[in-house]
C-alpha positions in Angstrom: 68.6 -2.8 56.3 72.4 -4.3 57.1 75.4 -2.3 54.9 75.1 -6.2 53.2 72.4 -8.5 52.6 75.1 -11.0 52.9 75.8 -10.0 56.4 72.3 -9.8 57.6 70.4 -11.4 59.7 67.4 -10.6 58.5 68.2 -11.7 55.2 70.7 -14.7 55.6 67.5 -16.9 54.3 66.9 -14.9 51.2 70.7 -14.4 50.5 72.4 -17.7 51.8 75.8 -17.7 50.8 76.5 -20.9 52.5 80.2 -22.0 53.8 81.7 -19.7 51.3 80.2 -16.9 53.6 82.8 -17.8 56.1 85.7 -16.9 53.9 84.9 -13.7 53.7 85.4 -11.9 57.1 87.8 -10.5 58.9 88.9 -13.3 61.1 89.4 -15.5 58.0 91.4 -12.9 56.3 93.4 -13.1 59.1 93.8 -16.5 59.4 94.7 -16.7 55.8 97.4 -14.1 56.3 99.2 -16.1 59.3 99.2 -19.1 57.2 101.0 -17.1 54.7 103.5 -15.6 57.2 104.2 -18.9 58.3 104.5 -21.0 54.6 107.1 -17.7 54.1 109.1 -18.8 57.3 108.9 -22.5 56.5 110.8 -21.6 53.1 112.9 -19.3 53.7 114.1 -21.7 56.4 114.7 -24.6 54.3 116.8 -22.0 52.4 119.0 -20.9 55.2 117.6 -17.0 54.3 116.3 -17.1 58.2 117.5 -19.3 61.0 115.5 -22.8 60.5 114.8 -23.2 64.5 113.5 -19.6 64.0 111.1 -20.5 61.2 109.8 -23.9 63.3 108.5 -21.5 65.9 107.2 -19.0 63.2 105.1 -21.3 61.4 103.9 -23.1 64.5 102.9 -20.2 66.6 100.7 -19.1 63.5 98.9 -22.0 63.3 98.3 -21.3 67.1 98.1 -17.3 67.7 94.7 -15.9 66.7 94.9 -12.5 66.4 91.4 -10.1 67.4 90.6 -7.6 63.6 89.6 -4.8 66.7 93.1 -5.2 68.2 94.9 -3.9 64.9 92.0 -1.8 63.3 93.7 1.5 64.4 96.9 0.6 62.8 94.9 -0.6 60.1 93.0 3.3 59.5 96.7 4.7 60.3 98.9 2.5 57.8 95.8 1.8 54.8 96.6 -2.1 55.4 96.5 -4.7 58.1 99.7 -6.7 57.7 101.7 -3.7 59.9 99.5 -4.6 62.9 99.3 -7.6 62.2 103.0 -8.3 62.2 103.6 -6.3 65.7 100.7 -8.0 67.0 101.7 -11.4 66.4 105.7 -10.9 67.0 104.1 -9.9 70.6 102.0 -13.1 71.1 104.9 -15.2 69.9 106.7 -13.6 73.1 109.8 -14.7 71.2 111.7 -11.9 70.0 114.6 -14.2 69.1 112.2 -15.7 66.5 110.0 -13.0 66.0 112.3 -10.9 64.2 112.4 -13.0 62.0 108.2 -12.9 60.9 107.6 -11.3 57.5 111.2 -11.1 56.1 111.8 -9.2 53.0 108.4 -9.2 51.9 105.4 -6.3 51.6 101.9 -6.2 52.6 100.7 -6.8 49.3 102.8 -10.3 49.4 100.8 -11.2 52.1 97.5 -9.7 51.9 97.2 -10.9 48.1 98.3 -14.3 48.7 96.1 -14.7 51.6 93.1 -13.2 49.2 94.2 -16.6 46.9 94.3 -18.9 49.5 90.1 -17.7 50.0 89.4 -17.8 46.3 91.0 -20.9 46.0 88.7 -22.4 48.7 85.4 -20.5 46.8 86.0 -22.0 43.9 86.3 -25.5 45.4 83.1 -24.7 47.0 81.7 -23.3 43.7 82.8 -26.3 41.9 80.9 -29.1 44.3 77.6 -26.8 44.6 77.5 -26.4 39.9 78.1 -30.3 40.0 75.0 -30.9 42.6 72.8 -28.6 40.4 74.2 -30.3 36.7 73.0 -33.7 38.3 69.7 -32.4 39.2 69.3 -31.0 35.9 70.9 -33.6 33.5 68.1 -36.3 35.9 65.1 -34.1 35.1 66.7 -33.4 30.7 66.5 -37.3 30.7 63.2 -37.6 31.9 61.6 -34.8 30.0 64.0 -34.6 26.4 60.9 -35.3 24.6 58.4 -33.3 26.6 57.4 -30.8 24.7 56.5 -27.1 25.3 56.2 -23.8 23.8 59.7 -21.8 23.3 59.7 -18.6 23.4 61.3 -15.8 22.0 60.7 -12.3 22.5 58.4 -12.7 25.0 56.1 -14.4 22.6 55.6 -18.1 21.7 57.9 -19.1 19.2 58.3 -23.0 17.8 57.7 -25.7 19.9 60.5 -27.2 22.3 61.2 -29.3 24.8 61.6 -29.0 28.6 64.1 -31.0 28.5 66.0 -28.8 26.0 65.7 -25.8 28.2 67.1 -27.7 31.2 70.0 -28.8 29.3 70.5 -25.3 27.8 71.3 -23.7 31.8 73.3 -27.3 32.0 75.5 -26.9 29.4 76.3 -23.6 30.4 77.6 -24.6 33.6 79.4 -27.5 32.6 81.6 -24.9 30.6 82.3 -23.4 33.6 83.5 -26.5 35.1 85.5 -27.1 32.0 87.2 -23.7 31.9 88.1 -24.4 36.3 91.6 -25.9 35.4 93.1 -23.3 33.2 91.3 -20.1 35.8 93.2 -22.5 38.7 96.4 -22.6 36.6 96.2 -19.0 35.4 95.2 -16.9 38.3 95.2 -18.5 41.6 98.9 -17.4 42.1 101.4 -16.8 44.9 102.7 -13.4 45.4 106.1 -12.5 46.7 107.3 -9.1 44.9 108.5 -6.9 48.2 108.0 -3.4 48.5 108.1 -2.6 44.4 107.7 -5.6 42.6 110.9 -6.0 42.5 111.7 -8.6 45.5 115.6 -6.7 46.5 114.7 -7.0 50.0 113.9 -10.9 49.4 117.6 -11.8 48.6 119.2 -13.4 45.1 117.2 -16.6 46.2 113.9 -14.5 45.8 112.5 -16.6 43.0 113.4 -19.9 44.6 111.8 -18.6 47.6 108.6 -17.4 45.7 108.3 -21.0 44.2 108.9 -22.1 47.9 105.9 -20.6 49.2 103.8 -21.1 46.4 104.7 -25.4 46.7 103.9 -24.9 50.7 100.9 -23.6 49.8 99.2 -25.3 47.2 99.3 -22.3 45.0 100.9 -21.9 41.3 104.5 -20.2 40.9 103.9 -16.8 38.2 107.0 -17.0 37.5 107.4 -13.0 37.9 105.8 -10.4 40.2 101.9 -9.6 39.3 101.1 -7.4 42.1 99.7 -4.5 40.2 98.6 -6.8 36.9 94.9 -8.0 38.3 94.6 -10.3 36.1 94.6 -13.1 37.9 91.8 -11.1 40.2 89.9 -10.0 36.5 90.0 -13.9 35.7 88.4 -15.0 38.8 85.8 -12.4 39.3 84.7 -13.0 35.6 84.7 -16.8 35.5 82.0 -15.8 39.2 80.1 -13.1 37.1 79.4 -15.8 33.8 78.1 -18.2 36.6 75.8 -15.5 38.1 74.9 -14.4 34.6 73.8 -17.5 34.1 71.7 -18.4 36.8 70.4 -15.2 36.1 68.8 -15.9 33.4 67.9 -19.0 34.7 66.0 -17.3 36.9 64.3 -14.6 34.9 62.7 -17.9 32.7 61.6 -19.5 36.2 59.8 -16.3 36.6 58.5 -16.2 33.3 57.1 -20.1 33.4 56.1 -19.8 37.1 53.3 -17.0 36.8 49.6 -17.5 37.0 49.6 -16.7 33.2 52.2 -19.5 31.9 52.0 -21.4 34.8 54.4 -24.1 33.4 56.2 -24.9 35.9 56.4 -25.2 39.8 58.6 -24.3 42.5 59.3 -26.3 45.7 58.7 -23.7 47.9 56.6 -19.6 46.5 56.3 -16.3 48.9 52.7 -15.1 49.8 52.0 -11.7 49.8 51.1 -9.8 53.1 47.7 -8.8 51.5 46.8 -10.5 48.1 45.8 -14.3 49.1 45.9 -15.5 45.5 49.3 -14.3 45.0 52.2 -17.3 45.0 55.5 -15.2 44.2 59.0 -16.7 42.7 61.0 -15.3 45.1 64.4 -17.6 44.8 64.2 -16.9 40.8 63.6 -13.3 41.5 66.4 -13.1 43.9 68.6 -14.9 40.9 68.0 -12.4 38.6 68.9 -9.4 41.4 71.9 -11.5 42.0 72.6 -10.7 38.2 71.6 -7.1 38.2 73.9 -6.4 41.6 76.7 -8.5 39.6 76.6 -6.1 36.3 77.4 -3.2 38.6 79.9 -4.7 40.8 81.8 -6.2 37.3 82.0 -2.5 36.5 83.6 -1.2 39.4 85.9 -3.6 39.2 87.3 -2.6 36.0 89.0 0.8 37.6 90.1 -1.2 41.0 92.2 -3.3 38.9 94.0 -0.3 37.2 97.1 0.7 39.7 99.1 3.9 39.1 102.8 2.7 38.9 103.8 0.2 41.1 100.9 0.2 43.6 98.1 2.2 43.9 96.3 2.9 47.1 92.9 3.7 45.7 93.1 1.0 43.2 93.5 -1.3 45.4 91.2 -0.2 48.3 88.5 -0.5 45.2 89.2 -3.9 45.2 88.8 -4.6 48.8 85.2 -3.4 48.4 83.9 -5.0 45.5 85.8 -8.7 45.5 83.9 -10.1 48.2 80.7 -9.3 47.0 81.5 -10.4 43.8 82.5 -14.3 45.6 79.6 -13.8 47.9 76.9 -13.1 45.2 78.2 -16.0 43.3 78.1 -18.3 46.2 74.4 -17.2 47.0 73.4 -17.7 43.2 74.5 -21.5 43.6 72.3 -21.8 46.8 69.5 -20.6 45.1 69.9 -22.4 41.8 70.7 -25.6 44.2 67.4 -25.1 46.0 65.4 -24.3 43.0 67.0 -27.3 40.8 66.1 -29.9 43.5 62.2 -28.2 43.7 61.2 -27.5 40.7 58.9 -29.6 38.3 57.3 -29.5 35.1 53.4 -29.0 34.4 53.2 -31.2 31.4 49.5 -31.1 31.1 49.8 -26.9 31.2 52.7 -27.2 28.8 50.5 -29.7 26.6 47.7 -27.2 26.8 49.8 -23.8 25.8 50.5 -25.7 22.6 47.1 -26.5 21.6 45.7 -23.2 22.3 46.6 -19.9 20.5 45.1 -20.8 17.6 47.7 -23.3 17.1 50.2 -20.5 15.6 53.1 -21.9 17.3 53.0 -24.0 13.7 53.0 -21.6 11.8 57.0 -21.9 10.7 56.3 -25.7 10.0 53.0 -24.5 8.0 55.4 -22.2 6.2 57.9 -24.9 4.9 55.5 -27.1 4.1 54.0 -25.0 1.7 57.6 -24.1 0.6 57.4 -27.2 -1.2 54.4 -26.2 -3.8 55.8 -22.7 -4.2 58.7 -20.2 -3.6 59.6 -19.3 -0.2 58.6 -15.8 -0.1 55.4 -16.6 -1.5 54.8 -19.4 1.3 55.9 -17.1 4.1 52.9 -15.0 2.4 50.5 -17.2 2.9 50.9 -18.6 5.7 50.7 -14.5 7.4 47.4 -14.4 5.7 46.5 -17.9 7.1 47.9 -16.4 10.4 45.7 -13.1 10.3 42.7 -15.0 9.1 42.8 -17.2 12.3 42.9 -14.3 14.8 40.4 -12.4 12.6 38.1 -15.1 13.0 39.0 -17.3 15.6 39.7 -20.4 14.0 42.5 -23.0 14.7 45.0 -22.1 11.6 45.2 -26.1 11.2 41.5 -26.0 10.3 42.4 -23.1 7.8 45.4 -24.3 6.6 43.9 -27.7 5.5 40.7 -26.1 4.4 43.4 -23.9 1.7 45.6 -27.0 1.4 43.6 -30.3 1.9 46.8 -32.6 1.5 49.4 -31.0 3.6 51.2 -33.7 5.9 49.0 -35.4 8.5 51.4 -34.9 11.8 52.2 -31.4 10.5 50.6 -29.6 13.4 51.4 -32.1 16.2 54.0 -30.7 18.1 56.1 -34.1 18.5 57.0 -33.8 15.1 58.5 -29.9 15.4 61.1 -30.3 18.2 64.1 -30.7 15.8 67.0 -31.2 17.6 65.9 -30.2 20.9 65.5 -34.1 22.6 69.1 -34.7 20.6 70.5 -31.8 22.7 69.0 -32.6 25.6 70.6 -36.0 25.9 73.6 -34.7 24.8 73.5 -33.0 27.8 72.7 -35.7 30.2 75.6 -37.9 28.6 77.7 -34.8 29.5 77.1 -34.5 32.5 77.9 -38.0 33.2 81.4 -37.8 32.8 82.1 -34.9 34.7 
């Protein structure tokens, strides 16, 4: 097995992380970096900090140079970061000493190697964004269709009150439309230029370091802090958690799928199930199971996050080499969620007729909370929940339907009490609500 399933090519099928897998290597951390080197240039050009014909040839030779991760991984092992040899390297491929000197001026690694990292999210979350909205469509189509089919919720495990598909759908919708709301404030609050030098304190920047921090941050489509924030993670805590909700979420989306998929329930069907290499019978879930190992991988890496983000003065090696490890598969197992949930959104489809028949069968105890109410309104409450417990245990004692009981005890109780259309409270309401949502995203 690969050090990474999302690095594997045995396993890109069952982990797909799609475009967003691209962001995450070296030569695109690289490539991020050199764009960063040269939007520094560019500015501190304009400002006169470094000669402009200097910065021309800066910023254009980085959109040029590529630079080989192999060529500077010793210097990489020697130094603990990249940007060293990555600066000597690319000063050599300018073949420009006149304007090479000039690469990198005043700032630190971290300037660099964080603002490059924000230039990547950014790009994820973009990516992120298009791949919720294709799975909200699906969803809020299928809500619309089926507000009003209804099926048996469940809680516990166990069959609950009756509900609609269309409910359920809009539940995993909703959710990630609150996602998409919250994207504007996690854009404004976190994905941030950085441009602190050596301590955070930018003396190596000159007394035009803030103008040159808003600067860079205009040339690069990124939002001005307003003050150095290169040992408050924050902005990195913000991202990672608004990718671990959407993963959560999906999750559980998956774990139901599961649930609703088996030979037992057998509610609902998937575009495409896994065989087994020995039992024929077997169809297995394996997109929704791969969702919900998505979530279990994402609990642990959330944790380890926690102690990368907490740096001992004003930077801390092992903090921040933490980081390095656990970001990226944080982004990647949020992009692979989406693929799934994109796959399994546009596949899967309701068994009306096996969610019609769950609700007649068991005895037709799903009813019992409505059976309970009703009788509420000859008696007290308690002594209603009574009796419709005994009514309960008296139709798995004997096998009768409790309807047949219930009227037998009760001979006018409502006509439509036991028909499930008239049970489903306020799930077709919410899952319209949902579909008009999504509509105006």
């Amino acid at each position: 097995m690969a050090a990474s399933v999302f690095d594997s090519p045995l396993y890109a099928h069952l982990f797909p992380t799609g475009e967003a897998g691209r962001l995450f290597s070296d030569t695109a951390a690289i490539r991020a970096m050199l764009l960063v080197e040269g939007a520094l240039a560019r500015a501190q050009g304009a400002q006169g900090i470094i000669p402009e014909l200097s910065a021309k040839a800066i910023q254009r030779a980085t959109m040029e140079i590529q630079i080989d991760p192999g060529a500077i991984a010793r210097t990489t092992g020697e130094n603990g970061v990249s940007v060293p040899g990555l600066v000597a390297a690319f000063r050599a491929e300018m073949n420009a000493p006149e304007h090479a000197q000039f690469v990198h001026w005043g700032a630190t690694s971290q300037d660099i190697i964080d603002t490059g990292l924000m230039l990547r999210l950014r790009q994820l979350l973009l990516l992120a964004e298009d791949d919720i909205h294709s799975v909200v469509t699906v969803l809020a189509t299928q809500a619309k269709t089926h507000a009003r089919t209804p099926m048996a919720a469940r809680t516990w495990g166990q069959q609950a009150t009756p509900t609609t598909w269309g409910a359920v759908l809009a539940d995993w919708g909703h959710g990630l439309c609150d996602l998409l709301d919250a994207l504007h404030g996690l854009r404004s609050s976190s994905l941030l230029v950085s441009l602190s030098g050596a301590a955070g304190t930018a003396s190596a920047l000159g007394p035009e370091a803030a103008a040159t921090r808003a600067a860079l941050a205009e040339g690069l489509g990124l939002h001005d802090p307003g003050r150095s924030w290169h040992v408050d993670r924050g902005p990195i805590l913000r991202i990672a958690d608004w990718l671990a909700q959407l993963v959560s979420l999906l999750a559980r989306m998956g774990a139901t799928l599961v649930a609703l998929t088996g030979s037992e329930v057998g509610e609902v069907r998937l575009g495409v199930l896994g065989t087994s290499s020995t039992m024929p019978q077997k169809q297995n879930p394996v997109a929704p199971s791969a969702l919900q190992a998505l979530g279990h991988q994402m609990t642990g890496l959330r944790a380890a996050l926690g102690p990368a983000t907490q740096h001992l003065h004003q930077r801390d090696g092992a903090a921040w080499f933490a980081e390095w490890m656990v970001l990226p598969q944080i982004a990647l197992s949020a992009a692979c969620a989406l693929q799934h949930a994109k796959a399994l959104s546009q596949g899967m489809t309701p068994d009306t007729d096996r969610m019609a028949r769950t609700l007649e069968g068991g005895l037709g105890l799903i009813h019992a909370e409505a059976l309970s109410f009703a009788l509420s309104a000859r008696t007290h409450r308690p002594e209603a929940q009574a009796q419709t417990k005994a009514l309960c245990a008296a139709a798995q004692q004997s096998g009768t339907p409790l309807e047949t009981l219930a009227r037998a005890a009760y001979p006018d109780l409502p006509e439509d009490l036991f028909d499930p259309a008239t049970s489903l409270g306020l799930a077709p309401q919410e899952a319209l609500a949902f579909v008009a949502r999504a509509r105006t995203l």
